[in-house]
N, C-alpha and C positions, 0 to 999 in steps of 0.2 A: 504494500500500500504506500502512495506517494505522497509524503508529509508535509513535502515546500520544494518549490522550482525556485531555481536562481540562473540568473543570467549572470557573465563577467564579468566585467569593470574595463572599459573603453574610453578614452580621453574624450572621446566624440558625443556618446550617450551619456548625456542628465538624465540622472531618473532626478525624477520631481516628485518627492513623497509622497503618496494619497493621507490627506488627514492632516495636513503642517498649514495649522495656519500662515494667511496669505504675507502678513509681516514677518513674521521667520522666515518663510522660502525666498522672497525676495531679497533678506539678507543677506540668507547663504549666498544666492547667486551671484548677487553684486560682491560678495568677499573673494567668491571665486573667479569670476572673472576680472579682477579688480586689473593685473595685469592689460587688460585691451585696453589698449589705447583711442576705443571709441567714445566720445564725447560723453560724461557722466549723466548728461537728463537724458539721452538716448537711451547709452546703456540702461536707466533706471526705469524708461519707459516699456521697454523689453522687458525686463526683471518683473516690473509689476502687471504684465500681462500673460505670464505665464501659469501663475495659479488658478486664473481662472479657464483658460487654459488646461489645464489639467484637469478640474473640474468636469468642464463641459466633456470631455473625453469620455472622460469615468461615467457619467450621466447618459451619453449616448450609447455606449458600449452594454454598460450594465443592465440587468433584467433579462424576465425569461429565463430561467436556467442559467445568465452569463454576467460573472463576474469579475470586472477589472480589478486585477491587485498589483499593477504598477502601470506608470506613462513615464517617457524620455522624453525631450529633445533631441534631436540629432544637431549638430554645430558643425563647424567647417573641419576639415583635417587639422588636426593639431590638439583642437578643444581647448584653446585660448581667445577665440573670440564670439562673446554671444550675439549671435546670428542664427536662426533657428534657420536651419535647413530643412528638417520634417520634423514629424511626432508619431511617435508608436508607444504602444498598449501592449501589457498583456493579459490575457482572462482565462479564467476556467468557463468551460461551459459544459451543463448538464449534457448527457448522450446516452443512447443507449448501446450497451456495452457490445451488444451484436449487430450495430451498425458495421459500415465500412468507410475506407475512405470517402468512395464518391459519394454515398449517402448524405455523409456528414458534411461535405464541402459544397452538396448539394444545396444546405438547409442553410452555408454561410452567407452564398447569393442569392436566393432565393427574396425574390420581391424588388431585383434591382433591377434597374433601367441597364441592360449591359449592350456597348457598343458595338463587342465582338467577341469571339467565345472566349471563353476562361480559359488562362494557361496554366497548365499544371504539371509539376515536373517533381520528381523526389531529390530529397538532401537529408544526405548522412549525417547524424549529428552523433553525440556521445553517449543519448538516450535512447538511440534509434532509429527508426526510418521517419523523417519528418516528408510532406507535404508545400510542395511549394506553390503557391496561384498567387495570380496578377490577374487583376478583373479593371476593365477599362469601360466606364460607365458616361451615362448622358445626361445630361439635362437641358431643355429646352428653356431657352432665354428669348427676351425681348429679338437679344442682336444674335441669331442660334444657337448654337449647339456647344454646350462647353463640355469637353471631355476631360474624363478625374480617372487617374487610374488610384489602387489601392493595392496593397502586396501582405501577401499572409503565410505564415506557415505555422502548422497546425501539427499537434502532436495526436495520437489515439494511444495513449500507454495501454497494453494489455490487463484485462482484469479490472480496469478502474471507467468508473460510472461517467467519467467526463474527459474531457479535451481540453489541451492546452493550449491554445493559439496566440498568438504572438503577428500582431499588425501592425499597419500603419494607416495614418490620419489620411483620407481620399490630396490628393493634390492633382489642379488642373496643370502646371507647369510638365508637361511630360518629361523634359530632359531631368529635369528635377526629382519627379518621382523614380524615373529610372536609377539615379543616385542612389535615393533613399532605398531603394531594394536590394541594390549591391550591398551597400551596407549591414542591411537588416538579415542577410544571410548568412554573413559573417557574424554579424552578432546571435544571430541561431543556434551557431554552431558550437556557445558556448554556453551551454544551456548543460544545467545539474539540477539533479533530483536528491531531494533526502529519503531515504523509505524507513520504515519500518517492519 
């Protein structure tokens, strides 16, 4: 039975505490990033929209069977200067234990507007075989069509009643989002479990 998931520690990924109120988190940040050399009310304006930020994360993610218990930022190579490049979560979510993959990643798109079919590829992680999808989705606006991809990989541990999934915040910038995937699979891949 799996006790607690942990991801690494990457100069790039902020986790952003769930539960720290919004004056502490933005202290830390501003302490940690105190190095950049970008202009302190910027810097400070960043800082303080991060919690909420995290919030909203947590909020859209959560429910139904699906619980976020952590959000990052992603920052520029180095993680010396706060610039959010993306944002990714990660959650439990209920399952049932005789699903399968497709099932499951069935039920993750399931009600999206998707642009063009789901990409799905496996990656070896240290827990096992994870699931990789890229869903690239629509929405119709005044001026058309803005397209968001999103990037997830998904764990099914053997024996246990939920999934682990590990994504990222929809972003319309494609070149950007493509970043943020590269990244997020690297950071996958360092993915530990406590069992008992």
């Amino acid at each position: 039975m799996i006790d607690e998931v942990q991801f690494g520690e990457f100069a790039e990924w902020i986790l952003l505490p769930l539960g720290t109120p919004p004056e502490v988190l933005t202290a830390h940040l501003l302490d940690r990033f105190s190095g950049d050399p970008t202009p302190e009310p910027t810097k400070r304006a960043i800082a303080e929209r991060l919690p909420v930020l995290s919030d909203q994360v947590q909020e859209s993610v959560s429910g139904d069977g699906t619980q976020a218990f952590a959000v990052w930022i992603l920052v520029p190579t180095g993680g010396t200067e706060l610039t959010v490049v993306g944002c990714a979560f990660a959650a439990l979510v209920r399952r049932d234990p005789g699903a399968g993959p497709s099932d499951f990643i069935e039920t993750l798109v399931e009600g999206l507007q998707l642009y063009q079919p789901i990409d799905v590829s496996e990656l070896e992680t240290p827990i096992g075989t994870a699931h990789l999808v890229r869903a690239r989705t629509y929405d119709e606006r005044d001026h058309g069509l803005t397209i968001s991809q999103t990037t997830s990989v998904v764990w099914l541990p053997e024996g246990e009643s939920f999934a682990i999934w590990l994504g990222t915040v929809p972003s319309d910038d494609l070149v950007e989002a493509a970043d943020v995937a590269s990244a997020l699979e690297q950071f996958a891949a360092s993915i530990t479990v406590t069992r008992s």
